[in-house]
C-alpha positions as CSV (number, residue, x, y, z in Angstrom):
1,X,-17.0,17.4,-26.2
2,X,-17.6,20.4,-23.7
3,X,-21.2,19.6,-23.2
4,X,-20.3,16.1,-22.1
5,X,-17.9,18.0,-19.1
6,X,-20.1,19.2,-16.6
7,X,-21.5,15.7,-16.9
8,X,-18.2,13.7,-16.0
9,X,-17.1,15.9,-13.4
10,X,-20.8,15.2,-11.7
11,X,-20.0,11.7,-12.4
12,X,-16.3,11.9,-11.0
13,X,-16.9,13.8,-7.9
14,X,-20.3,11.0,-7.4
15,X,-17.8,8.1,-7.8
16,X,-15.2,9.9,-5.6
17,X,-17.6,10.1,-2.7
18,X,-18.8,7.0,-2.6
19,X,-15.4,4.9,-2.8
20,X,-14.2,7.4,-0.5
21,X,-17.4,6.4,2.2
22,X,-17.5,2.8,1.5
23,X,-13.4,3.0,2.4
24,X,-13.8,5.3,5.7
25,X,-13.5,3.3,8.8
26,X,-16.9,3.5,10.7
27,X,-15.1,5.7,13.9
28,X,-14.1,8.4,11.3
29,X,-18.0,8.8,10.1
30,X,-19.6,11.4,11.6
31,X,-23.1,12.7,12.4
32,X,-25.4,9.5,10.8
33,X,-24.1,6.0,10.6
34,X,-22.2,4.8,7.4
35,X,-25.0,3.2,5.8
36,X,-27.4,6.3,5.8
37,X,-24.4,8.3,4.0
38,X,-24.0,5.7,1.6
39,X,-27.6,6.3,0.9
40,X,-27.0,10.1,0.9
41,X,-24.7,10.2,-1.9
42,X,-26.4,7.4,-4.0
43,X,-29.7,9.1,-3.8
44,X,-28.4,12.9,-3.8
45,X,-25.6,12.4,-6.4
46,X,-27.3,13.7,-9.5
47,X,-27.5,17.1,-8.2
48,X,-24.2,17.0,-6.3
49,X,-25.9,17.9,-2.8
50,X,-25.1,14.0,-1.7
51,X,-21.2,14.0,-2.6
52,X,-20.4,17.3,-1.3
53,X,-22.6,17.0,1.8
54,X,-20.3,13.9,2.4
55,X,-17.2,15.4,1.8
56,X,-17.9,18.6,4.6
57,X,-19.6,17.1,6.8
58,X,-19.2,13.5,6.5
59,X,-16.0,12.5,7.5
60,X,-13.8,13.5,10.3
61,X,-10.8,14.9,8.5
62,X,-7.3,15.0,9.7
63,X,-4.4,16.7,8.5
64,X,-1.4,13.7,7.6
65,X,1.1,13.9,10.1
66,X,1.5,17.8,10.3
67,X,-0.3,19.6,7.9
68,X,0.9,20.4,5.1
69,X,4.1,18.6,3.2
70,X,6.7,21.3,4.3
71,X,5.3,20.8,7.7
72,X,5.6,16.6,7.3
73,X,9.3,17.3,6.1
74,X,10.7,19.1,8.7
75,X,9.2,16.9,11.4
76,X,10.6,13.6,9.5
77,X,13.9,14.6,9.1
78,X,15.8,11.1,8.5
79,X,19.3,11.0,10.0
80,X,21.7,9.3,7.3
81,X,24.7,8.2,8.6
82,X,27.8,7.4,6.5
83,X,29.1,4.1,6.3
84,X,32.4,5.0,7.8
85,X,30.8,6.1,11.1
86,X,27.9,3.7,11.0
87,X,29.0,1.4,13.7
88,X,26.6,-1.8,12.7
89,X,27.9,-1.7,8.8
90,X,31.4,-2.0,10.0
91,X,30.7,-5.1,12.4
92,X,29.0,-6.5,9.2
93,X,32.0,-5.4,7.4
94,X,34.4,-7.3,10.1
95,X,31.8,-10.2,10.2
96,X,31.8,-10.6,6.5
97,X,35.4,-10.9,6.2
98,X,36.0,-13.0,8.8
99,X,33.5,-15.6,6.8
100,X,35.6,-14.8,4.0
101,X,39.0,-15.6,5.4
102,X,37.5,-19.1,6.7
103,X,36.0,-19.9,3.4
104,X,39.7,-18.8,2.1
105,X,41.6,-21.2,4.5
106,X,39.4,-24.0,3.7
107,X,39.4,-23.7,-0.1
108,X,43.5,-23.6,0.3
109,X,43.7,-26.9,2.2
110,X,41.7,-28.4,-0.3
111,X,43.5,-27.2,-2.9
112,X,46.9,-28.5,-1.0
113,X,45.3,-32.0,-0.2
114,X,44.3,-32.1,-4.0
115,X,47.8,-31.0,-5.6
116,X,49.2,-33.9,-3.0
117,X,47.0,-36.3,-4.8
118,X,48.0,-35.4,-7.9
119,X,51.5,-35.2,-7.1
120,X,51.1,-39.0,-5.6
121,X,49.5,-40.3,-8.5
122,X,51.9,-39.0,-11.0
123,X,55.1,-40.2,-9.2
124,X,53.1,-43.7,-8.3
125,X,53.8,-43.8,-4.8
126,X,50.8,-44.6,-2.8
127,X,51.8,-42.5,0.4
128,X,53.7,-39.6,-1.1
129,X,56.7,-39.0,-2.5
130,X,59.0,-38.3,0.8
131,X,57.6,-41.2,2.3
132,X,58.9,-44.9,1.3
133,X,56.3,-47.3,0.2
134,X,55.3,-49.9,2.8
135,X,56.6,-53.6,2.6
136,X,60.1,-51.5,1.4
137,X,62.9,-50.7,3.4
């Protein structure tokens, strides 16, 4: 299985370079246009001098956003604020409650019309039982 090693990681570090060419937006490619590296690490990438040629010289590299992660971190610090002082989550709050009131209100007064239904048809007056029945009285 050893002797097979050396093999894969010429293989890996082959396959590495060329997705990682064939990805690279043509302003990031320096010294030759994208196509000739292509052909660089296609051709050269049996002995490794293609791939690694790429991957010094190639491509203009960048550090992400400040280096290194400790570096990232401490210039990304998020600011969490708690939702007792967070102003917007307590309009929400106030927003969400007056929705819930109105939705309240409005399921009462149909539950009051409904009972007075019910209470109608059960004592068989037609408008209600304080009210007389028209045609009497």
């Amino acid at each position: 299985m050893l002797r097979y090693l050396p093999f894969l990681l010429v293989l890996a570090l082959w396959i590495y370079a060329f997705i990682d060419c064939v990805n690279t937006p043509e302003s990031q490619v320096r010294g030759l246009p994208k196509v000739v590296w292509v052909l660089i690490i296609l051709l050269f990438g049996e002995v490794l001098v293609g791939p690694i040629v790429w991957l010094v010289a190639g491509k203009v590299r960048q550090p992400a956003n400040g280096g290194t992660p400790s570096q990232w971190h401490r210039n990304h610090r998020t600011t969490w604020v708690a939702p007792d002082d967070n102003p917007e989550f307590l309009k929400s709050l106030k927003d969400e409650n007056t929705k819930d009131e109105a939705l309240l209100k409005d399921w009462e007064a149909d539950l009051r019309r409904r009972e007075d239904e019910l209470r109608r048809k059960e004592d068989g007056s037609p408008n209600g039982p304080d009210e007389t029945p028209p045609g009497k009285g």
